[in-house]
Short mmCIF file of the C-alpha atoms (twelve columns), coordinates in Angstrom:
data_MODEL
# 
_entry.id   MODEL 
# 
loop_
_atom_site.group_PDB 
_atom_site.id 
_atom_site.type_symbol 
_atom_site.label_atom_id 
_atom_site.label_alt_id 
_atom_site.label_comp_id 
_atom_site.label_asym_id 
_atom_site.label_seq_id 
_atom_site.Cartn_x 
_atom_site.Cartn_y 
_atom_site.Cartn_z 
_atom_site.pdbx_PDB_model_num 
ATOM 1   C CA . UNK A 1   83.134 173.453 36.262 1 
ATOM 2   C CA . UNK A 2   82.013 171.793 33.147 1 
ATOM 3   C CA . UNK A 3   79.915 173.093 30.521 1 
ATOM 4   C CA . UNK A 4   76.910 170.814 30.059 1 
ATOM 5   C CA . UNK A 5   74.322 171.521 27.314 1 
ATOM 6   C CA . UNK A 6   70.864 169.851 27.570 1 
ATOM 7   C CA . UNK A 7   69.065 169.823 23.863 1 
ATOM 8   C CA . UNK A 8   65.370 169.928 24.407 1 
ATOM 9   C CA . UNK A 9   63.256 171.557 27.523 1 
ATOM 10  C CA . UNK A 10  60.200 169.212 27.696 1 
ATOM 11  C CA . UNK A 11  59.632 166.721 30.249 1 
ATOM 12  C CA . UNK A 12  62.468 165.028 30.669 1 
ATOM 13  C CA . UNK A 13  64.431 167.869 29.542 1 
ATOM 14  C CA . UNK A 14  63.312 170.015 32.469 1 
ATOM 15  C CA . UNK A 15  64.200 167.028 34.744 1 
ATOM 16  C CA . UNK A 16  67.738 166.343 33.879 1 
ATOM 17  C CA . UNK A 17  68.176 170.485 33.952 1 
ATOM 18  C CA . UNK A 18  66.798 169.850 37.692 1 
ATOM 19  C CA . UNK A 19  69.468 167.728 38.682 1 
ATOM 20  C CA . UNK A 20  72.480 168.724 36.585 1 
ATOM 21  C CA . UNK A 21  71.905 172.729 37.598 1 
ATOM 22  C CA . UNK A 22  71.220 171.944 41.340 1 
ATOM 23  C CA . UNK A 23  73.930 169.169 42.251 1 
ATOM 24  C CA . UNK A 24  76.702 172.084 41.965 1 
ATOM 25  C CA . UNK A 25  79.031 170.051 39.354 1 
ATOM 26  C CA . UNK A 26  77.700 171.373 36.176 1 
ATOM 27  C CA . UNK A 27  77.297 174.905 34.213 1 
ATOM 28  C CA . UNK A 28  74.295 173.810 32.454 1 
ATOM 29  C CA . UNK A 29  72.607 175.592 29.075 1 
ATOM 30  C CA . UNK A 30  69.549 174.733 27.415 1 
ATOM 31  C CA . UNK A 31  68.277 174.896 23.827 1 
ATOM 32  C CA . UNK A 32  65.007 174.344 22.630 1 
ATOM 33  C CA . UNK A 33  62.689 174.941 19.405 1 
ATOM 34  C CA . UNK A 34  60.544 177.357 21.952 1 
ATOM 35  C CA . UNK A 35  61.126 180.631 23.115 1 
ATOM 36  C CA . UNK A 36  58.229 180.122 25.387 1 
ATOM 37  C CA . UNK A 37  60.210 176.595 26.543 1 
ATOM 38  C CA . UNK A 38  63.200 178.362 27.596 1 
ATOM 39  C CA . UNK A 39  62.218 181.222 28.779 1 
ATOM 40  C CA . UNK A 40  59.889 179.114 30.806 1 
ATOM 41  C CA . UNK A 41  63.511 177.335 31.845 1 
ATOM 42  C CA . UNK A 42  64.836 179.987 32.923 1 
ATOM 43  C CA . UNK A 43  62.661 181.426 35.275 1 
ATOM 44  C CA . UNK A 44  62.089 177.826 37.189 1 
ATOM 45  C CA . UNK A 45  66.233 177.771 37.209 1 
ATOM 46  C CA . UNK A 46  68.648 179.617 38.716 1 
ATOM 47  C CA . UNK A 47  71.957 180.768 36.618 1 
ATOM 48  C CA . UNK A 48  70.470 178.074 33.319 1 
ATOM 49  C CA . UNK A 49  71.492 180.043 30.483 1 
ATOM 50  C CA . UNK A 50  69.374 179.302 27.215 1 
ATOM 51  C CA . UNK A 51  68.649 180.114 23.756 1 
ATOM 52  C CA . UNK A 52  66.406 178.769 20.893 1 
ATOM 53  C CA . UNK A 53  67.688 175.953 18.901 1 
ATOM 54  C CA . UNK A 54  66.943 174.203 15.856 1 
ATOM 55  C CA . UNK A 55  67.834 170.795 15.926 1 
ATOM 56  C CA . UNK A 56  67.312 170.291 12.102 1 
ATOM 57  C CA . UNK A 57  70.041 172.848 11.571 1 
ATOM 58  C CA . UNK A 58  73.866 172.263 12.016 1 
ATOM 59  C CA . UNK A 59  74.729 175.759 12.443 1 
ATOM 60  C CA . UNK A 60  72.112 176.698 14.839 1 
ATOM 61  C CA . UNK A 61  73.284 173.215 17.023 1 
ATOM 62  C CA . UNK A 62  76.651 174.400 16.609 1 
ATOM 63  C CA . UNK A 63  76.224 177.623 18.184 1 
ATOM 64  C CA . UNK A 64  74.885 176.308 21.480 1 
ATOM 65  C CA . UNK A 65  77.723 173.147 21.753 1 
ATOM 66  C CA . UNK A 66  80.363 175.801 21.627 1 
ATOM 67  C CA . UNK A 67  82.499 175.370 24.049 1 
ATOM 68  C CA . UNK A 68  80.942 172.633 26.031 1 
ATOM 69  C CA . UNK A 69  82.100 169.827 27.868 1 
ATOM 70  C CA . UNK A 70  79.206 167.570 26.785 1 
ATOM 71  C CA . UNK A 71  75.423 167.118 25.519 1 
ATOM 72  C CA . UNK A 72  72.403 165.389 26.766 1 
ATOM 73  C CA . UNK A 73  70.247 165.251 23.776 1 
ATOM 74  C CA . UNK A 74  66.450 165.371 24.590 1 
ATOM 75  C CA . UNK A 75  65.301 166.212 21.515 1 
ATOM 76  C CA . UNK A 76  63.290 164.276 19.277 1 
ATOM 77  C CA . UNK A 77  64.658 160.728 18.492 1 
ATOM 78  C CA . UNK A 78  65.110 161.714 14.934 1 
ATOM 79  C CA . UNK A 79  66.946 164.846 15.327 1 
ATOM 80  C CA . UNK A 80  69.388 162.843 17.205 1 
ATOM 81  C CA . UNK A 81  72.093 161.813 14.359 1 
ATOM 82  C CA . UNK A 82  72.600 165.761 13.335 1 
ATOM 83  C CA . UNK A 83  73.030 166.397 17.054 1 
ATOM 84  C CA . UNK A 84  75.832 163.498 17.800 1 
ATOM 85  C CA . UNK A 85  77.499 164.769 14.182 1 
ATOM 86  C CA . UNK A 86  77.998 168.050 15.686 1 
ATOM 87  C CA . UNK A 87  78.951 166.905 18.636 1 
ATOM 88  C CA . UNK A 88  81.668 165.091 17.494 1 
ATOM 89  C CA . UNK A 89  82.919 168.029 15.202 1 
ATOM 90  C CA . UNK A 90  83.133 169.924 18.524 1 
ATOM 91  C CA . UNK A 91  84.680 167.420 20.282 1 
ATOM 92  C CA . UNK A 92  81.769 167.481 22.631 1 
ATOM 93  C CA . UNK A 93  80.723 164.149 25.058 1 
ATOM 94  C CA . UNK A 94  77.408 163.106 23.382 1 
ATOM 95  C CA . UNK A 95  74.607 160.786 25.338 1 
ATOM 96  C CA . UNK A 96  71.044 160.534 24.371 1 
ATOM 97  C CA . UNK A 97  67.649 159.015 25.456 1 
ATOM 98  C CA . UNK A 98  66.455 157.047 22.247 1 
ATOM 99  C CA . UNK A 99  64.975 154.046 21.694 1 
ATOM 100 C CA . UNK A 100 65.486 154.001 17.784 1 
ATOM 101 C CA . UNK A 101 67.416 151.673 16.423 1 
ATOM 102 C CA . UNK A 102 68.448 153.029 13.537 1 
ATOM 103 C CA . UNK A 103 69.289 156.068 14.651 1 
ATOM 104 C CA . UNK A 104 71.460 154.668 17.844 1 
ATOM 105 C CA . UNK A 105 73.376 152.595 14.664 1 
ATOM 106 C CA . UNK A 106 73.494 156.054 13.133 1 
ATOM 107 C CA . UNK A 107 75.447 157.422 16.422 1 
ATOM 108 C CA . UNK A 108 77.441 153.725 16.760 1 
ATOM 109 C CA . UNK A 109 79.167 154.800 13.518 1 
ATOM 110 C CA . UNK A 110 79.854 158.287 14.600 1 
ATOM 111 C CA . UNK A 111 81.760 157.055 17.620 1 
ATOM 112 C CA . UNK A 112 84.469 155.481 15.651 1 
ATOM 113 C CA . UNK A 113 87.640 157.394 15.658 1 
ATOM 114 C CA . UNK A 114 85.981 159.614 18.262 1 
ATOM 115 C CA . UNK A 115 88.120 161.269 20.452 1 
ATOM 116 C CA . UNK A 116 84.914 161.946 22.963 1 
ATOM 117 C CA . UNK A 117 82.645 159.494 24.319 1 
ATOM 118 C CA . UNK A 118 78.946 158.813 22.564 1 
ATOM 119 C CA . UNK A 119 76.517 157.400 24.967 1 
ATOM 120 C CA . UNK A 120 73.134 156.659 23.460 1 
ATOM 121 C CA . UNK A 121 70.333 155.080 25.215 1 
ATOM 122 C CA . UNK A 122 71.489 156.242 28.263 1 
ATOM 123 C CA . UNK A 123 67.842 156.105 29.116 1 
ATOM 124 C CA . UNK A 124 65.522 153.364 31.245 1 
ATOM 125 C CA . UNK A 125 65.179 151.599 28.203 1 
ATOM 126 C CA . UNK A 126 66.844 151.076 26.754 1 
ATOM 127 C CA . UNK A 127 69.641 152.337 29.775 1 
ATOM 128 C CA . UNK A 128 69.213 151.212 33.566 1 
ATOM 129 C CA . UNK A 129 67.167 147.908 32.476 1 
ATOM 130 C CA . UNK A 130 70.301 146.624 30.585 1 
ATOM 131 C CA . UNK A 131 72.945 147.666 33.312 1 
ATOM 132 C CA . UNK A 132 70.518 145.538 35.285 1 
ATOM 133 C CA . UNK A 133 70.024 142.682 32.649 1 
ATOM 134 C CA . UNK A 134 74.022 141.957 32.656 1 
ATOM 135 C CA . UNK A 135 74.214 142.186 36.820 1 
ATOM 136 C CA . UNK A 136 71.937 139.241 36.945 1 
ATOM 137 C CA . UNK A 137 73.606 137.077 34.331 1 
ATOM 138 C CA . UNK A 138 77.063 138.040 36.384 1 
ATOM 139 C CA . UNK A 139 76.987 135.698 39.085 1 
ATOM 140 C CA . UNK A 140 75.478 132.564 36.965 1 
ATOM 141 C CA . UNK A 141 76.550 130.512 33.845 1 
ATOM 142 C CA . UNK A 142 74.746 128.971 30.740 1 
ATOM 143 C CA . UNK A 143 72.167 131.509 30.866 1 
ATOM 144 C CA . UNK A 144 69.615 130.134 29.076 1 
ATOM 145 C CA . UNK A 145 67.224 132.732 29.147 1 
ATOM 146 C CA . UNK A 146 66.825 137.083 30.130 1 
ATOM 147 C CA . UNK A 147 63.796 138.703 30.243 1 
ATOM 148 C CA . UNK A 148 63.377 142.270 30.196 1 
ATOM 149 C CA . UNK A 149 60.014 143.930 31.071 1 
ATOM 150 C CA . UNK A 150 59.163 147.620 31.701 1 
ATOM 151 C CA . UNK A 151 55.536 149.583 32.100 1 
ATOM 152 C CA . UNK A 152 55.287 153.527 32.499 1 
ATOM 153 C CA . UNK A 153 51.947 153.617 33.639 1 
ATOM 154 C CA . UNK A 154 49.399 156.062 35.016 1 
ATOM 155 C CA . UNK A 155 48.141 154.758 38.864 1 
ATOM 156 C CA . UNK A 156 44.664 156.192 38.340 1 
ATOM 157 C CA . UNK A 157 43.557 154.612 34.823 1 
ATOM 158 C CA . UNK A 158 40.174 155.797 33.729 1 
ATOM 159 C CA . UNK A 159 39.646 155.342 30.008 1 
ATOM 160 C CA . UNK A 160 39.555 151.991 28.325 1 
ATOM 161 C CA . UNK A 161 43.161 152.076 27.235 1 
ATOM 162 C CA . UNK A 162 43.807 152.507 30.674 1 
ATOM 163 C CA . UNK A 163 46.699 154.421 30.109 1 
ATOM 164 C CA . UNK A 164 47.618 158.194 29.861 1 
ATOM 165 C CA . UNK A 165 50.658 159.844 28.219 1 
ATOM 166 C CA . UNK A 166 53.621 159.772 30.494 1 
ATOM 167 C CA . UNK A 167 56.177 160.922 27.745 1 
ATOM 168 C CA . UNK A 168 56.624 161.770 24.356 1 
ATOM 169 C CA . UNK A 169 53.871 160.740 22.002 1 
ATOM 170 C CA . UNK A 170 56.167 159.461 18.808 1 
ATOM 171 C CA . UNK A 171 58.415 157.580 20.985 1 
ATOM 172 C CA . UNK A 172 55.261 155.407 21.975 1 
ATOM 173 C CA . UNK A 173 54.037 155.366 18.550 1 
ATOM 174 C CA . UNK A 174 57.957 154.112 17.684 1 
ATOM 175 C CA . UNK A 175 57.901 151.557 19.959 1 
ATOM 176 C CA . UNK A 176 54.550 150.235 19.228 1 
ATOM 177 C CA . UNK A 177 55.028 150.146 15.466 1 
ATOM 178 C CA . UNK A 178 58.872 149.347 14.541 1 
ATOM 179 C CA . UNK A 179 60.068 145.860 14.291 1 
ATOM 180 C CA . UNK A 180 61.780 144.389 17.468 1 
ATOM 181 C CA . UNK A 181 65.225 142.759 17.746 1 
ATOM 182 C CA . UNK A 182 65.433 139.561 20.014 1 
ATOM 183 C CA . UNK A 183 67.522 136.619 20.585 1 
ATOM 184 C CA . UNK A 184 65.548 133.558 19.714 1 
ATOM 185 C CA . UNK A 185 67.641 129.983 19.760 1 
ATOM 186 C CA . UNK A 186 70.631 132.160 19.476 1 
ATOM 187 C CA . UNK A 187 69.732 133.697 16.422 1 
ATOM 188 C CA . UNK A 188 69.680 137.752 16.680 1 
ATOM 189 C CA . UNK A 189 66.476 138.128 14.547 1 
ATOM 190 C CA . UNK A 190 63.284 140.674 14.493 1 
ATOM 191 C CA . UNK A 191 59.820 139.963 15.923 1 
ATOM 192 C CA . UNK A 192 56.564 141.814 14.787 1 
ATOM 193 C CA . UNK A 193 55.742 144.909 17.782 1 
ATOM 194 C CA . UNK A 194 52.460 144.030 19.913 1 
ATOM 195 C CA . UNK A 195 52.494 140.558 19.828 1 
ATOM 196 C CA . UNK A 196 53.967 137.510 21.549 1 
ATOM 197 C CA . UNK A 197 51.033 138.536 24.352 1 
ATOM 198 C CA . UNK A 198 51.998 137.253 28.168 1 
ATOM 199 C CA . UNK A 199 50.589 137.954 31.900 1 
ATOM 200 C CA . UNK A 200 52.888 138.842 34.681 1 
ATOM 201 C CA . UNK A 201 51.954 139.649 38.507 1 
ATOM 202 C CA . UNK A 202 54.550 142.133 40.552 1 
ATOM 203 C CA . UNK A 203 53.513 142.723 44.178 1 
ATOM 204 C CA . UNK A 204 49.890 141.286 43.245 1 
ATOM 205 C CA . UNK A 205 49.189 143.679 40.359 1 
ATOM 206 C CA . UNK A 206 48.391 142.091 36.661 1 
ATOM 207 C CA . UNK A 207 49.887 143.594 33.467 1 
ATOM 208 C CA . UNK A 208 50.181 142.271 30.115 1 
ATOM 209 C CA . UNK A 209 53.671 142.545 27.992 1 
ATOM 210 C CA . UNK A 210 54.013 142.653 24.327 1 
ATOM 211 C CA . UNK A 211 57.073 142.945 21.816 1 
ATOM 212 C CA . UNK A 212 57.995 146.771 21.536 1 
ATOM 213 C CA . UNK A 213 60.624 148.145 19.741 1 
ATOM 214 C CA . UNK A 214 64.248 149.668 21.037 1 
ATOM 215 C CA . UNK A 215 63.965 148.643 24.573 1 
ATOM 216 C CA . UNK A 216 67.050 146.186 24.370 1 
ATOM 217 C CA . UNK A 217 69.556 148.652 22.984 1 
ATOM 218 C CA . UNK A 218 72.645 146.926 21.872 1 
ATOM 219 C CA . UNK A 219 71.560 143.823 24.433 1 
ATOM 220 C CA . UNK A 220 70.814 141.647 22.079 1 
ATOM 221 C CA . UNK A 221 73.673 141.809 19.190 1 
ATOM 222 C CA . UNK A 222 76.244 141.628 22.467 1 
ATOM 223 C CA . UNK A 223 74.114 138.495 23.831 1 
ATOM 224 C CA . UNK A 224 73.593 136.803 20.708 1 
ATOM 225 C CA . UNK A 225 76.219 133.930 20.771 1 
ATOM 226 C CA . UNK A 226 76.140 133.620 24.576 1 
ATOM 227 C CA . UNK A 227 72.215 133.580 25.515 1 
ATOM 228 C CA . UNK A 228 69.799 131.555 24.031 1 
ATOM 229 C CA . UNK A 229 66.595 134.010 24.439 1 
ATOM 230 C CA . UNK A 230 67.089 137.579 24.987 1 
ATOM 231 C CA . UNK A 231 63.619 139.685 24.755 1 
ATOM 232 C CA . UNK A 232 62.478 143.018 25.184 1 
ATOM 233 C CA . UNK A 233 58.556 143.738 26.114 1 
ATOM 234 C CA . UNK A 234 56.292 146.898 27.289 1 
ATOM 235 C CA . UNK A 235 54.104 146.478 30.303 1 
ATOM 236 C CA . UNK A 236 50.203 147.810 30.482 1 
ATOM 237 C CA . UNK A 237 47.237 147.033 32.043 1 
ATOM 238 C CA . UNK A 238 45.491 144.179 30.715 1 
ATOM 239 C CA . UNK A 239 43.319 144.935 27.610 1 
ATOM 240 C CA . UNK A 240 45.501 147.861 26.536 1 
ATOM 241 C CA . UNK A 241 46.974 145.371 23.484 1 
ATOM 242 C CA . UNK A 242 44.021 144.414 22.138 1 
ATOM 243 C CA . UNK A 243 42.369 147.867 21.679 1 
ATOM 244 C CA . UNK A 244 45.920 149.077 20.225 1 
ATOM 245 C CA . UNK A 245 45.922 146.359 17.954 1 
ATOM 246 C CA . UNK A 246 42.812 147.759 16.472 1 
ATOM 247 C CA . UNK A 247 43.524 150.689 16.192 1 
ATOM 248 C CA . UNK A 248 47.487 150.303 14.239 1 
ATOM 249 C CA . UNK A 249 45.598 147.046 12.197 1 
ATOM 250 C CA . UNK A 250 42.158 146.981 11.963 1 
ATOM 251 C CA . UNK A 251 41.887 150.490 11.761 1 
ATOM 252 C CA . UNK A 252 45.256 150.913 9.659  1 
ATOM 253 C CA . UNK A 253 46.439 153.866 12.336 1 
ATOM 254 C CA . UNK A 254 50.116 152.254 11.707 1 
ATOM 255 C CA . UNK A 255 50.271 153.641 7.962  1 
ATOM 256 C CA . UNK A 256 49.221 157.408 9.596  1 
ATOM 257 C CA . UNK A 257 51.524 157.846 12.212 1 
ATOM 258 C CA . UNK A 258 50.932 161.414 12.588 1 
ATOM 259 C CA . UNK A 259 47.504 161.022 12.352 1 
ATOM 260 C CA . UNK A 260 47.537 158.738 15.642 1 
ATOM 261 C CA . UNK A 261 49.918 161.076 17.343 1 
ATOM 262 C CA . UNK A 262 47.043 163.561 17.080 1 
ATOM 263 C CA . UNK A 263 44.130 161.583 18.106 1 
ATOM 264 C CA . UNK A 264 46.533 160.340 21.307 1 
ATOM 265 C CA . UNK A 265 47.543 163.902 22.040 1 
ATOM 266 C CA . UNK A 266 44.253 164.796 21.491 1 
ATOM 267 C CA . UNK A 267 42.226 162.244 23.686 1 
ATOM 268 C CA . UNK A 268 45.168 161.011 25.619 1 
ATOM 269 C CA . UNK A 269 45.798 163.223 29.096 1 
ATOM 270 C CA . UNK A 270 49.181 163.696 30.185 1 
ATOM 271 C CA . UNK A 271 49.590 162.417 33.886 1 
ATOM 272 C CA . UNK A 272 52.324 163.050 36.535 1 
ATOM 273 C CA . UNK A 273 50.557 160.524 38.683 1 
ATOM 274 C CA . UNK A 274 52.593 157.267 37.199 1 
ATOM 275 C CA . UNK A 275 54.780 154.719 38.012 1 
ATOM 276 C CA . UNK A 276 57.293 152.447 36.673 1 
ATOM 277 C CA . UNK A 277 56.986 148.996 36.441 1 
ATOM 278 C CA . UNK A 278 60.547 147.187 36.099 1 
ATOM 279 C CA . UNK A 279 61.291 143.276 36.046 1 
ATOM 280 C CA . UNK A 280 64.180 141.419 34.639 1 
ATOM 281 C CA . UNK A 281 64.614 137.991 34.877 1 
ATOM 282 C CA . UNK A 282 67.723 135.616 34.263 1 
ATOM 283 C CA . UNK A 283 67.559 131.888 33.835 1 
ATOM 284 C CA . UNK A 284 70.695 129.646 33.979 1 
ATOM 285 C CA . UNK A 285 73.033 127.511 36.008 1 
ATOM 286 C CA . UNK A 286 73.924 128.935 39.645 1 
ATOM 287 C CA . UNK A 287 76.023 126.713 41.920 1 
ATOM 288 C CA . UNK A 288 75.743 123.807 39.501 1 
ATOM 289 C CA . UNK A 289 71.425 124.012 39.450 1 
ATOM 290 C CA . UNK A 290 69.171 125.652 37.213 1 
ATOM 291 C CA . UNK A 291 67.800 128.976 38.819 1 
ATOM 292 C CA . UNK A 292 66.467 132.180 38.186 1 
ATOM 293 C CA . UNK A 293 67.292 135.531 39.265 1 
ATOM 294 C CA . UNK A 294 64.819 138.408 39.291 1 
ATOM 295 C CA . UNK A 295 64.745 142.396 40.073 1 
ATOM 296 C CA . UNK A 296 61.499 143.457 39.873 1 
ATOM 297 C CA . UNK A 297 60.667 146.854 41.489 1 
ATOM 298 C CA . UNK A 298 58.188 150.306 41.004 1 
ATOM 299 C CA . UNK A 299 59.079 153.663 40.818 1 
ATOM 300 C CA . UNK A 300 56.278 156.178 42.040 1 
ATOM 301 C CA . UNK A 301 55.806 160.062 41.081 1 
ATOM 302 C CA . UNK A 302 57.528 161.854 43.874 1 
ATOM 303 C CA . UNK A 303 58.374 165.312 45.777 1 
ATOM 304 C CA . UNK A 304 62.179 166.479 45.194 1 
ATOM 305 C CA . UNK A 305 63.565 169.444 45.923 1 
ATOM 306 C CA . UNK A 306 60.291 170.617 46.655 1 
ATOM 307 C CA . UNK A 307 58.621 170.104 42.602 1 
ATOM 308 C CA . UNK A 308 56.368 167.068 41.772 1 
ATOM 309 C CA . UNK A 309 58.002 164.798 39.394 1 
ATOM 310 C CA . UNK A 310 56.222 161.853 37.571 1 
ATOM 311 C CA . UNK A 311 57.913 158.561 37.980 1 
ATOM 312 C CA . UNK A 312 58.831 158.367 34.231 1 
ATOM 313 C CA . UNK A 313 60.521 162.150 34.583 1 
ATOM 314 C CA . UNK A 314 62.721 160.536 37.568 1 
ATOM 315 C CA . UNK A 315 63.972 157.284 35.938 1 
ATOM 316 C CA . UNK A 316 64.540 158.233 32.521 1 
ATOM 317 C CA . UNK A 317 66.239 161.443 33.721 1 
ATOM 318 C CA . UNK A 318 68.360 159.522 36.756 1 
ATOM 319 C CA . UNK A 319 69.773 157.284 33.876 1 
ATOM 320 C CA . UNK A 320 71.206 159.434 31.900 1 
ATOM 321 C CA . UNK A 321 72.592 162.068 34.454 1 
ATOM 322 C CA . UNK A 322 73.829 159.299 36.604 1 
ATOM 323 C CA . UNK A 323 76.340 158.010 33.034 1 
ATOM 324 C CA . UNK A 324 77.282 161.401 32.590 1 
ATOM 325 C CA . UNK A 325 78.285 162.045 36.042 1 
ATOM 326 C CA . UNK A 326 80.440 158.346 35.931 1 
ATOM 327 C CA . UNK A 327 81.787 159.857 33.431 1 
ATOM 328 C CA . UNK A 328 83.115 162.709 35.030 1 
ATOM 329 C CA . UNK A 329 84.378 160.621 38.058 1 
ATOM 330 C CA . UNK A 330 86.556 158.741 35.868 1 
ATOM 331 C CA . UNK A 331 84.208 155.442 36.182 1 
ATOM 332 C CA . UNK A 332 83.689 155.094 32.228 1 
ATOM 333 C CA . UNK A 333 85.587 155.487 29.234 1 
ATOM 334 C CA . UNK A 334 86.295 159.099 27.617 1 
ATOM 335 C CA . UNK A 335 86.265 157.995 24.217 1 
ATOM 336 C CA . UNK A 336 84.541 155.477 21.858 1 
ATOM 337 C CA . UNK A 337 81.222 154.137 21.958 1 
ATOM 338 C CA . UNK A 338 79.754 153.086 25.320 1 
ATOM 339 C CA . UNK A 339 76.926 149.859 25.295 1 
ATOM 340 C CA . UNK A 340 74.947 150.137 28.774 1 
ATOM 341 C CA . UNK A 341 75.637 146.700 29.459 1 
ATOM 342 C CA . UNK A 342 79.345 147.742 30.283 1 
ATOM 343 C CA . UNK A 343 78.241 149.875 32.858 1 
ATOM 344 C CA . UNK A 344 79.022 148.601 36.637 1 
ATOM 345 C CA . UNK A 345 75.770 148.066 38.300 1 
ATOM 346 C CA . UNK A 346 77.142 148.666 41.583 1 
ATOM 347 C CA . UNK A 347 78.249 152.326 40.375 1 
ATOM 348 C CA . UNK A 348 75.303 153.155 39.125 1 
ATOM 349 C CA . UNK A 349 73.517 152.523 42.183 1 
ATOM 350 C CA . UNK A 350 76.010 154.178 44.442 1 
ATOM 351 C CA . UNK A 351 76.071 157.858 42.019 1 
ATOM 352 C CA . UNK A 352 73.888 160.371 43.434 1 
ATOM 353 C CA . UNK A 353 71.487 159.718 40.219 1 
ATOM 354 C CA . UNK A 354 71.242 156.257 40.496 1 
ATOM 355 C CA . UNK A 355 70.458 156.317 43.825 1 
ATOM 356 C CA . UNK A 356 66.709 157.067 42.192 1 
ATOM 357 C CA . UNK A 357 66.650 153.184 41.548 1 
ATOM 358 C CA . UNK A 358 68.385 151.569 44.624 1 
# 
């Protein structure tokens, strides 16, 4: 049975320790900054072995990789780079969950010469959306034009935001501040986050989408010379862009990132009551006309195994376990650096972890 170690025991942590210690595959231990985290772990699972980590410190990461088969980093986005270093020292598998772009270039560079396989953005999105992305350009030609959209939203809004925090606090404040990479004209280049401002309806439901950063992975530098426009946008409720725009601008809240983090965390509910908004759409030639292809679908919070899970706990956590478990089955490649967009759509769906999108 292989050795799996999960770095980090928050929310999506304690979902991807759900499903990796209960599908009978995996030996799974857990390492967070918290005692209180994993001993919390622990208790909630059966035969998950754990110990306090921290993820700033090579020897402390080394002394929980020992020995495994692979990692599933959770941790903070930042910590990430130390973690896939060690990994690769240990000749460990390494995936991740970020959105960073620098830091997934970071772990790009680390895969070379690797004799293991490094897996970043392994994720929604970036992660399942791009799998998804390259499926619908598949069956056309002289795509012209791929649109990727995604919301994690709260179902019951009540503040004027109308949002609530589904995940972790200085990812959003990542995406919402970082410049964005897109294709424009077939130029790779970077747009400003928040603007470029559009309206969508899925199933009869408004949103708004603005540039964010990271959701495209490595998307757009592999679609560069063969799409015209490839872009990457958050979904929210109408009026949540303008109010945010205030607040990073008008209010400068972009040059205090922490400071922000604490007025979201402090004023900001958490919410398991969510769902995930998901559209990607492909324009190009199909049978010798222009058409357009389009998956659009929404995840709801949901009852497994007994446990409430919020909607962003499932996807994010599917994505990930679902590559690692290809992996195992022989469906990817051992070694190297692995871009979502070579992962088989059709595989995906069919794992017992992907089946969380189908």
């Amino acid at each position: 049975m292989n050795e799996l170690v999960i770095l980090g025991a928050g929310k999506i942590g304690r979902m991807v320790c759900h499903f990796m210690s209960n599908c009978g595959s995996y030996k799974v231990r857990i390492g967070d900054a918290s005692q209180a985290a994993i001993d919390h772990i622990k208790q909630e699972f059966d035969g998950v072995d754990g110990q306090v980590v921290d993820f700033a410190d090579g020897g402390s990461v080394d002394a929980i990789l020992k020995g495994a088969w692979a990692v599933i980093s959770c941790a903070p986005f930042h910590c990430n780079p130390l973690i896939a270093a060690r990994a690769k020292a240990h000749g460990v598998h390494y995936f991740d969950l970020t959105e960073d772009v620098e830091v997934t270039a970071q772990v790009k560079q680390l895969a070379e010469g690797s004799a293991t396989l490094f897996a970043p953005q392994c994720g929604l999105a970036p992660g399942f959306i791009t799998v998804t992305a390259n499926h619908l350009m598949q069956s056309m030609t002289e795509v012209t034009d791929l649109r990727l959209r995604v919301g994690a939203l709260p179902r019951f809004p009540s503040n004027r935001l109308k949002y609530n925090l589904t995940w972790s606090t200085a990812g959003l404040i990542n995406e919402y501040c970082n410049p964005c990479e897109s294709v424009e004209n077939g130029e790779l280049t970077s747009v400003p986050p928040m603007e470029q401002l559009e309206h969508i309806t899925i199933d009869g439901v408004e949103y708004e989408a603005f540039n964010t950063s990271g959701g495209l992975g490595t998307l757009a530098i592999t679609l560069k010379d063969k799409v015209k426009n490839v872009n990457y946008k958050t979904m929210r409720y109408p009026g949540h862009c303008d109010l945010m725009k205030f607040l990073l601008h008008d209010l400068q809240m972009q040059d205090d990132q922490e400071g922000l983090g604490k007025i979201f965390e402090k004023a900001l509910p958490a919410t398991f009551q969510d769902q995930i908004v998901i559209f990607v759409s492909a324009t190009g030639q199909y049978r010798g006309r222009l058409a357009e292809r389009t998956y659009a679908k929404t995840i709801y919070h949901q009852e497994i195994d007994g446990r409430n899970w919020s909607g962003i706990q499932i996807t994010t956590a599917a994505g990930v376990c679902a590559i690692v478990d290809m992996l195992q089955a022989g469906q990817l490649p051992d070694s190297g650096f692995l871009k979502m967009e070579d992962v088989d759509y059709e595989q995906f769906l069919a794992n017992r972890f992907g089946k969380y999108y189908a």
